[in-house]
C-alpha positions in Angstrom: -24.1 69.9 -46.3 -21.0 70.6 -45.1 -19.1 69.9 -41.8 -19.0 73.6 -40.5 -22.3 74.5 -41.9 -23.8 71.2 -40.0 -22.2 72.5 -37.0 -23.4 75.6 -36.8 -26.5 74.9 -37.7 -27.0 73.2 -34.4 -24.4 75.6 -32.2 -27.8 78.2 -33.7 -30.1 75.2 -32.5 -28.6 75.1 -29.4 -29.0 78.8 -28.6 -32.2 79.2 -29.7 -33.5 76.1 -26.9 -31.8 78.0 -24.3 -33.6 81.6 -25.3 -36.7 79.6 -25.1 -36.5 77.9 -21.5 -35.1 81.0 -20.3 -37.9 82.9 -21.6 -40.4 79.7 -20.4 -39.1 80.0 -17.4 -39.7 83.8 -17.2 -43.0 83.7 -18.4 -43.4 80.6 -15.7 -42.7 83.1 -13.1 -44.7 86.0 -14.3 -47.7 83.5 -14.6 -47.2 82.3 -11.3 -47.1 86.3 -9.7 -50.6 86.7 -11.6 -52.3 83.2 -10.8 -51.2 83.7 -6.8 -52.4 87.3 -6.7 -55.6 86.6 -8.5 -56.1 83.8 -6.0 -55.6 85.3 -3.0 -58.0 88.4 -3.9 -60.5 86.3 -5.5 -60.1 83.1 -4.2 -60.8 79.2 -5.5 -64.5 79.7 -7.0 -63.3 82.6 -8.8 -60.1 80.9 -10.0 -62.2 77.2 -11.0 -64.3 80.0 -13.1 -61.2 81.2 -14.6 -59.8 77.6 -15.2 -63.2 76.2 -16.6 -63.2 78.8 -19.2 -59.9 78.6 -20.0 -60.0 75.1 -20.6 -63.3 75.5 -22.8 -61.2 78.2 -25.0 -58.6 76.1 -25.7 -60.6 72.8 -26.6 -62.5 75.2 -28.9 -59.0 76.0 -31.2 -57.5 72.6 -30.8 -57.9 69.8 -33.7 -59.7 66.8 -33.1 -56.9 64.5 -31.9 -55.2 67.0 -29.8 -58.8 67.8 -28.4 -59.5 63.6 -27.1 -55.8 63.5 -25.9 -56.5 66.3 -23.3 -60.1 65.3 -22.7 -58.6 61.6 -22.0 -55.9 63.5 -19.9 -58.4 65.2 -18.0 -60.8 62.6 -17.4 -57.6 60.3 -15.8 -56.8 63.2 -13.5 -60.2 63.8 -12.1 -60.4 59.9 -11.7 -57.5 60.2 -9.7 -58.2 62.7 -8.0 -61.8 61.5 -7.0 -59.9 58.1 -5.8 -57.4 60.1 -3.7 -60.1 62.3 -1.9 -62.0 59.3 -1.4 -59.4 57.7 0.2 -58.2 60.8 2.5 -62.0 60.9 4.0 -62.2 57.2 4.6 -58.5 56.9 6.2 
């Protein structure tokens, strides 16, 4: 491959990364107006329903590997966050 064609290959690249975090970051801010609202109407035992289900659909559609990775993920954050609420009540 040529020079030129090599170069705007990843000039196209390039764009393409910054259409992508520009529409991340758009679609951050539109989930964050809808997450916020939803919480403040329905409040945190609505919201952990929302989550729990959420999480249940997606570990439904993932493969196998992808599925233990976020399991193992999740497992270390509730560890952690058992530990740190522990540690808050006995401060």
């Amino acid at each position: 491959m040529d020079q030129d064609l090599q170069l705007s290959l990843a000039n196209n690249a390039k764009e393409w990364l910054a259409l992508s975090l520009s529409i991340s970051s758009a679609e951050k801010q539109a989930f964050s107006k809808i997450h916020d609202g939803f919480f403040t109407t329905y409040g945190s035992e609505f919201m952990a329903h929302v989550y729990r289900t959420t999480f249940e659909q997606v570990l439904q559609s993932m493969p196998d590997v992808e599925r233990e990775k976020l399991l193992a993920a999740f497992q270390r954050s509730m560890a952690q966050a058992i530990d740190e609420h522990y540690a808050a009540l006995h401060s």
